[in-house]
C-alpha positions in Angstrom: 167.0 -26.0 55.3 165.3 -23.9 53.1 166.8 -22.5 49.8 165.4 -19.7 47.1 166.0 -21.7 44.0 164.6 -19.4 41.4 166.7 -18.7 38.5 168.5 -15.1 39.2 168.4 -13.4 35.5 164.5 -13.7 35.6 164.5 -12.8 39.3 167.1 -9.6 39.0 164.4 -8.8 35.8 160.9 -8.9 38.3 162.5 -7.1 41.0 164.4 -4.3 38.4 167.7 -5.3 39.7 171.2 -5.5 38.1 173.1 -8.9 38.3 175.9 -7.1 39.1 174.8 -6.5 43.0 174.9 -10.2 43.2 178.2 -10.8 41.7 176.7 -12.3 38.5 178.3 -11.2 35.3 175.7 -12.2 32.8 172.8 -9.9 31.7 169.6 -11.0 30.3 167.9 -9.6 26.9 164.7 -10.3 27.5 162.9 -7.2 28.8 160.2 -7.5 31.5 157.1 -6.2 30.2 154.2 -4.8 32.3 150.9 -3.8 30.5 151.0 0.1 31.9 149.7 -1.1 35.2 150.4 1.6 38.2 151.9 -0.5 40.9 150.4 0.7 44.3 152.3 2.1 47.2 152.3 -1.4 48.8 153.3 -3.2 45.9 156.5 -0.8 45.5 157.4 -1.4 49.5 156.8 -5.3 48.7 159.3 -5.1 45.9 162.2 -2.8 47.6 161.4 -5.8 50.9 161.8 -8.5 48.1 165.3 -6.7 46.5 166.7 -6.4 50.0 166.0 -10.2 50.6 167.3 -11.5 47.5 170.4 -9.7 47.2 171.3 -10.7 50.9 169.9 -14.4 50.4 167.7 -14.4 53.5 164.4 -15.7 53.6 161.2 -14.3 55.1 161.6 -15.2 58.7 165.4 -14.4 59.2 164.6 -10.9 57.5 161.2 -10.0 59.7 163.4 -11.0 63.1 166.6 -8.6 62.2 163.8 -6.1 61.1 162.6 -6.2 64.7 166.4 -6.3 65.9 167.2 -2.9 63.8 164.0 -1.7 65.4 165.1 -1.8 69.1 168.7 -0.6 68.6 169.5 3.2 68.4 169.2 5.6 65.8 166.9 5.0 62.4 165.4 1.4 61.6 166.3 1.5 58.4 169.9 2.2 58.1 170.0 -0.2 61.7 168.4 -2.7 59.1 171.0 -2.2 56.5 173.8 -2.2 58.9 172.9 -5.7 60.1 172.5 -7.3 56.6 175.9 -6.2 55.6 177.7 -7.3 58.6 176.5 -11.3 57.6 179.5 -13.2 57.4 178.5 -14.5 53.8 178.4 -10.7 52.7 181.4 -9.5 54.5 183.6 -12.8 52.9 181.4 -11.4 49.3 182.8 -7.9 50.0 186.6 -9.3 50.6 186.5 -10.9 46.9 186.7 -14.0 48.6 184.2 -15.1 46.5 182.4 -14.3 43.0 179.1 -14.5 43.9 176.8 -14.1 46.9 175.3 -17.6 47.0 179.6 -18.8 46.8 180.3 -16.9 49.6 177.8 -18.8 51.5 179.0 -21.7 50.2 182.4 -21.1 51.4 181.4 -19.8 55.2 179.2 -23.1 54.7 182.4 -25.6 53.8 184.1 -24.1 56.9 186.7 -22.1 54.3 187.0 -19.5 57.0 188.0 -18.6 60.9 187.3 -15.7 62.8 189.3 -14.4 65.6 191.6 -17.6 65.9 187.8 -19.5 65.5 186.2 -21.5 62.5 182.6 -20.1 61.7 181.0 -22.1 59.6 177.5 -19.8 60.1 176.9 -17.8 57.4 174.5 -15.3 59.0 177.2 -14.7 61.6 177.3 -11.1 62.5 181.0 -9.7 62.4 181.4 -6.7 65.1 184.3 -4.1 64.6 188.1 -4.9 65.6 187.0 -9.0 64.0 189.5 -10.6 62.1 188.8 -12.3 59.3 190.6 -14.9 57.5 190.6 -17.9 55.3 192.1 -21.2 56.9 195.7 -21.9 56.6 195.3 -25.4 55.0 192.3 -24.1 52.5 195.0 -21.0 51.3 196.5 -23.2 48.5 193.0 -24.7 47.3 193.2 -24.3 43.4 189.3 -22.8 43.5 190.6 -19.9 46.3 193.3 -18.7 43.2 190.6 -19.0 40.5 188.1 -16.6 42.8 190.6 -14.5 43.6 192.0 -14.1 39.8 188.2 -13.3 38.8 187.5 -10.9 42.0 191.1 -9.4 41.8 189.7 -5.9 40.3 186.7 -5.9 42.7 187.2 -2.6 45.2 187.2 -3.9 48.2 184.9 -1.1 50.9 186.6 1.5 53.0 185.5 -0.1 56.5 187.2 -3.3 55.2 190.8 -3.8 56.0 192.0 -6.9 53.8 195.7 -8.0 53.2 195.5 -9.9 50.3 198.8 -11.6 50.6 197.9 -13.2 53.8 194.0 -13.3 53.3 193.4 -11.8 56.2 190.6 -9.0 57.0 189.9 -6.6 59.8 186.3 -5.2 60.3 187.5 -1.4 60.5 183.9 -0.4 61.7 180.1 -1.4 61.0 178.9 0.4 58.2 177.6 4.0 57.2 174.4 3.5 54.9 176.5 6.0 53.0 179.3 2.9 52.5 176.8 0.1 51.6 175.8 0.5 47.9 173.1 -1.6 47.2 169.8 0.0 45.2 167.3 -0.8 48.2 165.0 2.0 49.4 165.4 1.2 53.4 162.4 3.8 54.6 159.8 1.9 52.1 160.6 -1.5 54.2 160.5 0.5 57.2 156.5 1.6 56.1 155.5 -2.1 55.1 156.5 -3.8 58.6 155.3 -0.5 60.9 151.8 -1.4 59.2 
């Protein structure tokens, strides 16, 4: 299985991004420094294609195929394409504050940490629908690392289409997403211009 190993400070500085989208709590001090070079109108859709992929955690192939998916469905691409990478179990367990970070909450979908509707999903790019029901398994509840995420995530907001009883950690996906809901700094139309190429 492949895996993006690159360090994330130095990637979050090449793509302009804040740690803070990926749950990471450390900043860098180094500046990235470009000589004045004007980046070209492909190189800017190449780099907002690039931020969507790395925040996500979804390599090239995976990304071109929900592209296409988005495409076919109703309504714009875009927000189609940002609807579908939010609704990844990994993000939707990320959202919860069932994890710190991104790459954890794959981890933890990974380590079969959670069941949806009555089922164990062990998938992380399973797509949730509306009315799913989210939670983590009874015999994982009293795992010492679940208290420690949830001391550190305990002030994280979690979204309004996100139902999540955090006595019980349980969840219930309200409703897919508005792009209005999803705040993550990614330009959808510019991705929309590279693939239609």
């Amino acid at each position: 299985m492949a895996v993006n190993r690159t360090p994330i400070l130095k990637r979050c500085r090449s793509l302009g991004l804040e740690p803070a989208f990926l749950g990471v709590d450390k900043k860098s001090k180094r500046k990235l420094i470009r000589s004045g070079r004007k980046v070209s109108e492909y190189g800017l859709q190449l780099k907002e294609k690039q931020k969507a992929k790395f925040i996500y955690g979804v390599l090239e192939k995976p990304f071109r195929n929900y592209y296409k998916k988005a495409d076919q469905m109703k309504g714009m691409t875009g927000e189609n394409l940002m609807r579908i990478l939010e609704s990844r179990l990994d993000n939707v367990v990320f959202r919860l504050g069932l994890a710190r970070t991104r790459r954890e909450s794959r981890q933890i979908v990974g380590h079969k940490f959670i069941r949806v509707n009555g089922k164990t999903v062990n998938i992380p790019s399973y797509q949730v629908k509306a009315g799913d029901e989210i939670e983590v398994l009874e015999k994982k509840k009293g795992y010492q690392r679940i208290k420690d995420i949830l001391d550190a995530t305990g002030g994280r907001a979690v979204p309004d289409w996100l139902d999540f009883d955090e006595d019980n950690l349980k969840a219930t996906v309200k409703n897919l997403p508005s792009r209005e809901q999803i705040d993550v700094p990614v330009d959808e139309m510019l991705i929309v211009e590279l693939y239609s190429k």
